[in-house]
N, C-alpha and C positions, 0 to 999 in steps of 0.2 A: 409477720410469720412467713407470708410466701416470698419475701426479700430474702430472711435466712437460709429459707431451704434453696432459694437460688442461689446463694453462696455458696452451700455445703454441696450441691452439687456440681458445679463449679468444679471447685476444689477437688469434690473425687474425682469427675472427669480430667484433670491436669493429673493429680498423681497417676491416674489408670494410661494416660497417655504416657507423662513418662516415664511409666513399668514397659511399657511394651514397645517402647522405644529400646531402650536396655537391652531387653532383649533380643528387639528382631539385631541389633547390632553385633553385640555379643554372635549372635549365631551367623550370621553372615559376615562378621570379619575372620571369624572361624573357618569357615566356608574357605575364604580367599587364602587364608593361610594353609588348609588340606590342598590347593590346588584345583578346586571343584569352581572355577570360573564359570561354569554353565550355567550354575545352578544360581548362584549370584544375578547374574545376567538375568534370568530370566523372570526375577523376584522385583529386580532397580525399579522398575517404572512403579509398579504398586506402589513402594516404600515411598518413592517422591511424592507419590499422590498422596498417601495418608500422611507426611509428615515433608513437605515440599523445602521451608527452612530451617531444619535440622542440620546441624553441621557436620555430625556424623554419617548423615543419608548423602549429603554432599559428597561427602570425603569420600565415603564408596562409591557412590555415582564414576568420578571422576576417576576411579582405580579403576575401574571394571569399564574404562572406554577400550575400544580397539583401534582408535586412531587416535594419535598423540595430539595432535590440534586440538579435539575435542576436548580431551584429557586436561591441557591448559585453559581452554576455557573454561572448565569447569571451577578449574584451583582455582582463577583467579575471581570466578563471581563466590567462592566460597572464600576468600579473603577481603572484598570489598565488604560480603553483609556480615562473615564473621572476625573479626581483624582479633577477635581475645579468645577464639576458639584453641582450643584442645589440639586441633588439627592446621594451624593456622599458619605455622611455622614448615609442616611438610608440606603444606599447600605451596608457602614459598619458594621453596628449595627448588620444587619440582618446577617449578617455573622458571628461576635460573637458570637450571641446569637444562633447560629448552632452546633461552634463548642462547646460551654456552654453545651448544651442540648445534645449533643451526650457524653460528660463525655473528650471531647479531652481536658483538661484543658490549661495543657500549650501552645497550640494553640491557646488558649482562651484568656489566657492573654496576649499572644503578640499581636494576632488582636487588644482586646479592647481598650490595652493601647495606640493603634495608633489616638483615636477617642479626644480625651481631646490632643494631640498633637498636629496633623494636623487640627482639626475643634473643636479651644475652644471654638467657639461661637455655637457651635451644643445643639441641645435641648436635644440632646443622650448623654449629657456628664455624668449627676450624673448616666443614666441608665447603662452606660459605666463600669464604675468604680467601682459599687458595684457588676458589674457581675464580674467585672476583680478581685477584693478584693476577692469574692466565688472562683474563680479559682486558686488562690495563695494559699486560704486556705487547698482547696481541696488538693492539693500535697504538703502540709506543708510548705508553703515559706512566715515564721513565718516573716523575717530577711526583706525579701523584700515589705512584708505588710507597715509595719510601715515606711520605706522608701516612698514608694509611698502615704501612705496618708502624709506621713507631707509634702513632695511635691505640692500633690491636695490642700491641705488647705492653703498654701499658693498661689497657683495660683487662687484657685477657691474658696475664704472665704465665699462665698454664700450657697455652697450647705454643705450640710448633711453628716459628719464622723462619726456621734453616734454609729457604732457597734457593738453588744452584740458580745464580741468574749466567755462570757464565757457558752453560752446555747449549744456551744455544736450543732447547727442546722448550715442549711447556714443562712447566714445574710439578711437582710430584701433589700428585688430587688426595686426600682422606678418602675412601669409602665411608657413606655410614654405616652404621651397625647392621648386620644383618642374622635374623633369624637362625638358628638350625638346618631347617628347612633349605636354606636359601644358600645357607653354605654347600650344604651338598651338594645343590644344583651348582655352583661355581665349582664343584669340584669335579663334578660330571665334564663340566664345560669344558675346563683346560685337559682333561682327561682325555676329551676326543677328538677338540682343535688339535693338540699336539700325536696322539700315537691315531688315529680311525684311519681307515685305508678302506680302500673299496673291499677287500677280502673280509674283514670284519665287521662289514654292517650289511643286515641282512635285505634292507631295503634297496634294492639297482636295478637298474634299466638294463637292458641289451641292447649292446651296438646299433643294435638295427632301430631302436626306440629311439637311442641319445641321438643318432645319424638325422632324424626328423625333425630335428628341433635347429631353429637355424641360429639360436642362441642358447646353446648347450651349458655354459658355464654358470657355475652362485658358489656365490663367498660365503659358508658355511660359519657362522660367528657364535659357537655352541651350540647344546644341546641337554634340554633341560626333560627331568621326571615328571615336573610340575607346570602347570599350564597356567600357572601366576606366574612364573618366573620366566618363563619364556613369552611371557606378552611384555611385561618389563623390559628383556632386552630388544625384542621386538622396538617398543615407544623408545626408545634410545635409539636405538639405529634411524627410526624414521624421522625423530627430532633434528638430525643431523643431513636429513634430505634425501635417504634412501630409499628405495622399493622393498620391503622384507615381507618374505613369505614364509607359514611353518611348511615342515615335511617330517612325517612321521618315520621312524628310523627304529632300528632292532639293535642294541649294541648290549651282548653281554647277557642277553636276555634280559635285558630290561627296555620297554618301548618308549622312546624316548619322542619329544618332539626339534628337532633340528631346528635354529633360526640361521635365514639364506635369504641372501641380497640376492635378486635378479635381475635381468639377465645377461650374459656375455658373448659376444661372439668368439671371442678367444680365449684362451687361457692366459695370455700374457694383459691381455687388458684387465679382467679380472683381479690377476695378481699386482697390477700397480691401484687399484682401488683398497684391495686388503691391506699394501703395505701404507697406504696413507691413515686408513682407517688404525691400523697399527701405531703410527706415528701419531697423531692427532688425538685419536679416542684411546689408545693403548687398549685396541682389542686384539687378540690374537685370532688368526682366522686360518682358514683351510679351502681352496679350491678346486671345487666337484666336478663333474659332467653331471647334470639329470636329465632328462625326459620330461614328456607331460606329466 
């Protein structure tokens, strides 16, 4: 008799855990997608304590870091304990696309190539591939290029080999899918990288402020609504080994938060950082004067 009822409670305690697993996710991957980053943050450590190897608690963990090192560590101990998780597959991605951006190539392509192996059914598979194809290029693995695509094209006849190998650039990246949300914020982005002028942003320094600053110049790389999406670009930028910092901004009446590489002593030093970042990461960028 008190063997059954330790069973049956048991039992309900696992369902009752995870109901409120469910939930607190549900409502915190919510969170992350409103933009309400704060409030997430300030929730993570609880949720790890009451459900520490959840793979979902994982998965936000590691979203909701503000340094991309972290951020990778995180994906990667949630892809060692969960390798058949839900989340398992953006775990990896995000991990390529680390070592992509920091120039580690051949680390690059052995992650990638792990992602069209282990999860063919992944939506990261074409975004996979053509980072993995850039990083073979990158260190001349002419020989192994063409091996691996005529393998893809037979496994994967749907997606996309067209590569321009002869421009001489890297090759054209897939975005993944992105949200509503997240569109807009891209649309913001190239919005302001391209037309924003000191005239119509209501945030600026005075001469005599910018004069103070013995390294005036940041390469403005968008500016997002949403404070998910500009931590995003943010971990990208610094995967890649740069300093980014936010700066809140007024454009259009709407307050925006800016992501900006610092600092420069020049404006022409500056500008050959943006054009590289240009060439390499194909971001478009804008260069500032700010102040403290």
């Amino acid at each position: 008799m008190v063997s059954c009822l330790k069973t049956v409670l048991s039992s309900v305690i696992l369902l009752f855990s995870t109901f409120i697993q469910s939930q607190n996710l549900t409502r915190y991957f919510d969170l992350m997608e409103e933009g309400k980053l704060s409030e997430v943050r300030s929730d993570i450590n609880l949720l790890l304590e009451q459900f520490p190897n959840h793979s979902g608690v994982m998965f936000l963990a590691a979203q909701s870091q503000e340094r991309a090192e972290d951020a990778v560590m995180a994906y990667k101990k949630l892809i060692q304990n969960h390798p058949n998780s839900k989340y398992a597959d953006d775990a990896m991605i995000k991990v390529g696309e680390y070592l992509y951006a920091r120039g580690l190539y051949t680390q690059a392509s052995a992650q990638l190539a792990k992602i069209p192996k282990v999860y063919p059914k992944s939506d990261h598979v074409q975004r996979a591939i053509d980072l993995q194809i850039n990083s073979l290029l990158a260190i001349g693995e002419k020989d192994s290029i063409a091996t691996y695509i005529a393998t893809y094209q037979k496994e994967f006849p749907a997606l996309d080999f067209d590569y321009n190998f002869e421009s001489g650039k890297p090759l054209v990246v897939r975005e993944p899918e992105i949200t509503v949300e997240e569109h807009e914020g891209e649309e913001l982005k190239n919005a302001i990288v391209t037309q924003a002028s000191p005239q119509n942003i209501n945030r600026e320094n005075t001469v005599e402020e910018v004069a103070k600053v013995s390294r005036p110049f940041v390469i403005q790389v968008g500016a997002y609504g949403s404070e998910v999406n500009a931590l995003r670009q943010k971990q990208r930028l610094e995967q890649a080994g740069y300093t980014v910092e936010f700066w809140p901004i007024n454009v259009g009446g709407k307050q925006l938060q800016a992501v900006q590489i610092v600092r420069f002593k020049t404006r022409e030093e500056a500008r050959k950082i943006g054009e590289s970042l240009k060439k390499f990461l194909g971001f478009n960028y804008m260069v500032t004067k700010r102040g403290e």
